[in-house]
N, C-alpha and C positions, 0 to 999 in steps of 0.2 A: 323256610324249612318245609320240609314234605315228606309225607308219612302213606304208606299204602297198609291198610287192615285188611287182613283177609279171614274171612268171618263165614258162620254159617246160616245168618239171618240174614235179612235187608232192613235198610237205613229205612225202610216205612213202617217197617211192622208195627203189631200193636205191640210186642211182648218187648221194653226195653232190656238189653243185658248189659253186663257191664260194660262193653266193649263202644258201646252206644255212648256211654257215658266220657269215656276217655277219649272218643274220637272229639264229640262237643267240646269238650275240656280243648284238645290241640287247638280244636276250630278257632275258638274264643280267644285263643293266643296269637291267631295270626299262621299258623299252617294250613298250606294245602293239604288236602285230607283228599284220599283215595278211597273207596270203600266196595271192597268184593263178597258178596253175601254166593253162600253156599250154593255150587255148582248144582242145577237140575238134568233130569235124566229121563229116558221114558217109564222109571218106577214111579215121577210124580204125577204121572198123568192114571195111577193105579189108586197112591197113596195120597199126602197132602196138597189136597188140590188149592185151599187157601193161600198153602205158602207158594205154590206154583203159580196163582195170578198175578200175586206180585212179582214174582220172575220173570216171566213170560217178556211184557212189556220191556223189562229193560236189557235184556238179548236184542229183542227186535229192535230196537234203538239205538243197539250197539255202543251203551250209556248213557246215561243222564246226567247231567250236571244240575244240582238242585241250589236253587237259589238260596244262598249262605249258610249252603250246606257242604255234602260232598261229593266230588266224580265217585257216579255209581255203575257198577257193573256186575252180569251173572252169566257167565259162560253154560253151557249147552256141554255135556259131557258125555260121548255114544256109550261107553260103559264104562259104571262107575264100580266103585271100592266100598264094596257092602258085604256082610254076612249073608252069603248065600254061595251054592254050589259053581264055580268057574272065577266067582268075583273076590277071591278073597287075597288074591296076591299082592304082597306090598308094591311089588310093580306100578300096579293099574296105581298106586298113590303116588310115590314117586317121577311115575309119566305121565302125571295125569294132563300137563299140557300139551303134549300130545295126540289128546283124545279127543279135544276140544274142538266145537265147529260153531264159526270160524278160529280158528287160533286165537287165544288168548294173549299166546305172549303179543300177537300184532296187535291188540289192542290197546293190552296196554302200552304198549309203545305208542300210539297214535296221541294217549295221551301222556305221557312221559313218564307212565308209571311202572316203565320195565326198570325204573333207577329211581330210590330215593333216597334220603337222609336217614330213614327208619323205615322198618317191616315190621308189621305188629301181627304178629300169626294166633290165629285163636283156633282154626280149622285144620288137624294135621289130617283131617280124612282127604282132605280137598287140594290141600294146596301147601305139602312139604317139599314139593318141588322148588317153591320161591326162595329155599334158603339154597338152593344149590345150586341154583343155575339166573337168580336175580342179582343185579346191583346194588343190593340194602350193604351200607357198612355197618348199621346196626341190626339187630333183629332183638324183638321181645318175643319171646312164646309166653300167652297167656295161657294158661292152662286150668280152663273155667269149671271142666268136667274129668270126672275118671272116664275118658272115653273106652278104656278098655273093658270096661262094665257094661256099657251104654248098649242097649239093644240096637242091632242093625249093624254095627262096628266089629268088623275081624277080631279077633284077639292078636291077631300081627298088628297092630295098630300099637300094642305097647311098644315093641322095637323102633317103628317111626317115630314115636313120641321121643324115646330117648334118643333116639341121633339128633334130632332137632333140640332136645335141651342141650346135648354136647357142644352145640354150635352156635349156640345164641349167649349173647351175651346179657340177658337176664331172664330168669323165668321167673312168671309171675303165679305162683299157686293158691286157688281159692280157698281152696279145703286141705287140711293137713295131711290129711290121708298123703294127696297129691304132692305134698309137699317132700310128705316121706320117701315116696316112688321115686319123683324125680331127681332129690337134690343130691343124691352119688354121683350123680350125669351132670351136673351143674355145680362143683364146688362151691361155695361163697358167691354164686348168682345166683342162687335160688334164693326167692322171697314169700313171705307167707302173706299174700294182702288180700282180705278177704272182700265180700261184696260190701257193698254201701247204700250210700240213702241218700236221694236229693232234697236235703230239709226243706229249701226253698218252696217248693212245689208243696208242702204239707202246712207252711207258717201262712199261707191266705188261705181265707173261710171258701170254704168249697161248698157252691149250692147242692141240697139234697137232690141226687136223681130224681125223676118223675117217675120212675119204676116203685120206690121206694113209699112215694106217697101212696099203692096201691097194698103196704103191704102193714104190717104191724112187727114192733120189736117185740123180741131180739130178732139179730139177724145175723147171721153166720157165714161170709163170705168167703170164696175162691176166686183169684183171679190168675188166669196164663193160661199155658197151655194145653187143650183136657186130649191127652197122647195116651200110651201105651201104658203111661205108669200111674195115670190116675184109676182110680178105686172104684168101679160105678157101684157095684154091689156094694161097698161099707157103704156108701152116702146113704144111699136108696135105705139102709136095716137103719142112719141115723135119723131120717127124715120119719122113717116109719113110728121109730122110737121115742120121736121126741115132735109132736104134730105142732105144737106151739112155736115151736124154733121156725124162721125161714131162713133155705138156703140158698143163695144165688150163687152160681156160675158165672163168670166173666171170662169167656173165651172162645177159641174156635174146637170145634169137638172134631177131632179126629178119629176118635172110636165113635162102637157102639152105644148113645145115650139112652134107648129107650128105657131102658129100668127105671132112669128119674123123669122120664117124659111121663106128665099125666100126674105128679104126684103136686097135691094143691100147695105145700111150702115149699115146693123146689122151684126155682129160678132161671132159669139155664136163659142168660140175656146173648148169648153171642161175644167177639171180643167189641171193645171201648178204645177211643185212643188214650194215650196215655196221660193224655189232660184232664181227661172223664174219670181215671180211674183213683184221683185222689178224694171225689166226693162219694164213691161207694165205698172207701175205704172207712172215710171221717165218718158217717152216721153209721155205721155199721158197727157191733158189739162183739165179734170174736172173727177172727184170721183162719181160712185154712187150711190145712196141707194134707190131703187124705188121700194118700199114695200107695199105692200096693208096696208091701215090703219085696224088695229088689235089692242085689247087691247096689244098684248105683241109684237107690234111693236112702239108703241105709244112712242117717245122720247128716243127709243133706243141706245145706246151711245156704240154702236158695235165698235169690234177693227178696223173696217176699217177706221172709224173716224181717227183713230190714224195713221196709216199707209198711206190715201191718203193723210195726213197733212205732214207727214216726205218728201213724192216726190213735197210737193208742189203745192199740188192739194187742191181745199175747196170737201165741199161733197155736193152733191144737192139729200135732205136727205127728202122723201116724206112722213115721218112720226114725223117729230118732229117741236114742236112749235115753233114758232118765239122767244119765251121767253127762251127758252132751248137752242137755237143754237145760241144766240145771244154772251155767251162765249165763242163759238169751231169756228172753219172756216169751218162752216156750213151755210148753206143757206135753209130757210124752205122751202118745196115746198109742202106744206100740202094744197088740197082743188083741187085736180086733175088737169087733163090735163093742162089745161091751166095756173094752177099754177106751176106743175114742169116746163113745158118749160118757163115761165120767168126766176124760179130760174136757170135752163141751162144757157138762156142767161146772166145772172148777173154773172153765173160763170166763161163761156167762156171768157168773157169781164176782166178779173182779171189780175192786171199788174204784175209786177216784186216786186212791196215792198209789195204787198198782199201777193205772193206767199212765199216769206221771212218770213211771220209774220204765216203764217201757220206752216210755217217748226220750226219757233220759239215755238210753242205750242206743237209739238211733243216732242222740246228738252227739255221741260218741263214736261213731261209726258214720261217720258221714262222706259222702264223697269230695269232699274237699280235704278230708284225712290222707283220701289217695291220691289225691293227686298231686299235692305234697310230696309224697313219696315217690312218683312218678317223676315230677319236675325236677327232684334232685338229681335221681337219676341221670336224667338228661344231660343235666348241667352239667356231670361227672363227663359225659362226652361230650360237651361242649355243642351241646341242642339247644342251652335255654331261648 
């Protein structure tokens, strides 16, 4: 069998998302696996230049095959489908192979991935062309984000999204929100399967960083991506607020840091691969999510949820309501300063059978729940 992703990350990054995880999951059965991480443009030579190194390389290579991995590929796109003046037409997404230099579709054909068994679409900014003009007799749309919130993203981008759920025969919604949006457009193939947790990775003892020996508990981690929608001004009033707490960073900073550069319990380590980032996790005392209130941060149910719960940690999560986090081992800290540093301290404060009942939510949410549900799936088309 063989499956083509088309995705807005690469298979190296540090940040896994789910899509990483299902693609593994195919791999491990015996599929070829394609994997097309989001088209670059000359805004990234402006913008994220991190995620642009990793691209760069595998353009000029015209792919990679990675050893018991997957054919990787990132096409070169002269103008893309971005919020901004000229770029906002759903065209520039629809034709977007078109725009590509060299041609996409000839690549993937070189590797035989203008045809598969499955399309697994996670990027409708990039590449909703594959459901209209590619050989997939299946298609998933995963629908990971409310992309029509998402900074950078037209607001046309909701009309793509729904023709693409019209036309796939199953869509996969993270967040319910999405769920609600899309499943008129998807009868009875809309699914609600949210993110997950790779226990495996959290059940061996994970050695303490060497970062960590320099520092003293508690300590208050972030790991991903520190973009547009993280907070630097609350961290910077939480570190000020509470000089006993350390807080590390785990990530590539795409904004402005200096507000927490210079400040003696802030951390800012850069990103970790993701084999690194279960031992910051394990010795570490609270989870966190300190995100500007954004419509497409608003009760966001992001995989770290899921992974600061596996080490045992709650999440002191400054964009989700009291009524939303009142199932997860979540702590609202919505209403600023003064509301994340309580939720801090509620979470520093957390015993031993708290930390238990976190870890018990993960084990309930694991990615082997989805994939379950993925496999049946398949099976229903005659994939397994």
């Amino acid at each position: 069998m063989k499956v083509l992703f088309a995705e807005y990350l690469t298979w190296g990054t540090p940040y896994r998302v789910g899509s990483h995880y299902y693609a593994q999951h195919l791999l491990d059965r015996g599929w070829e696996v394609g994997w097309l991480g989001g088209e670059f443009h000359l805004w990234n030579l402006i913008g994220n230049r991190a995620e642009l190194a990793r691209k760069l390389p595998l353009w000029r290579a015209g792919g990679v095959q990675h050893p018991h991995g997957p054919w990787e590929y990132v096409p070169f796109k002269s103008i893309p489908y971005r919020n901004a003046p000229g770029l906002r037409s759903p065209w520039l997404a629809w034709h977007g192979n078109r725009l590509t230099l060299p041609s996409i579709r000839r690549q993937l054909a070189l590797q035989g991935y203008d045809h598969a068994d499955l399309l697994w679409l996670s990027n409708p900014q990039a590449y909703p062309w594959l459901v209209e003009t590619g050989d997939y007799p299946r298609v998933v749309y995963r629908a990971a984000d409310n992309h029509v919130l998402t900074a950078g993203i037209p607001d046309s981008i909701d009309a793509v999204e729904r023709h693409i759920a019209s036309r796939a025969d199953a869509v996969l919604a993270v967040h319910p929100d999405t769920y609600e949006r899309l499943s008129p457009y998807a009868p009875e193939r809309t699914l609600l399967l949210p993110n997950g947790v790779d226990l495996l990775r959290f059940r061996a003892a994970a050695p303490c960083p060497s970062e960590y020996g320099q520092i003293t508990d508690p300590i208050a981690v972030y790991v991903g991506s520190v973009n547009y929608r993280f907070d630097v001004p609350l961290l910077q009033q939480a570190a000020l607020r509470r000089p006993g707490v350390q807080f590390v960073v785990i990530g590539d900073a795409g904004i402005d840091v200096s507000g927490l550069q210079g400040l003696p319990n802030v951390h800012l380590l850069g990103p970790r691969p993701p084999k690194q980032v279960v031992g910051y996790l394990t010795h570490a005392t609270a989870g966190l999510i300190p995100f500007r209130w954004l419509p497409a941060t608003r009760n966001l149910r992001s995989i770290k949820i899921y992974e600061y719960a596996a080490a045992g940690l709650p999440t002191v999560h400054a964009t989700m309501d009291p009524e939303t986090a009142a199932d997860m081992p979540v702590i609202s800290a919505t209403g600023g300063t003064d509301a994340f540093v309580a939720a801090l301290d509620r979470a520093l404060g957390w015993d031993a059978e708290q930390r238990d009942q976190a870890r018990a939510f993960a084990a309930s949410n694991s990615w082997e729940d989805r994939y379950a549900r993925v496999d049946a799936l398949l099976s229903q088309w005659g994939l397994a």
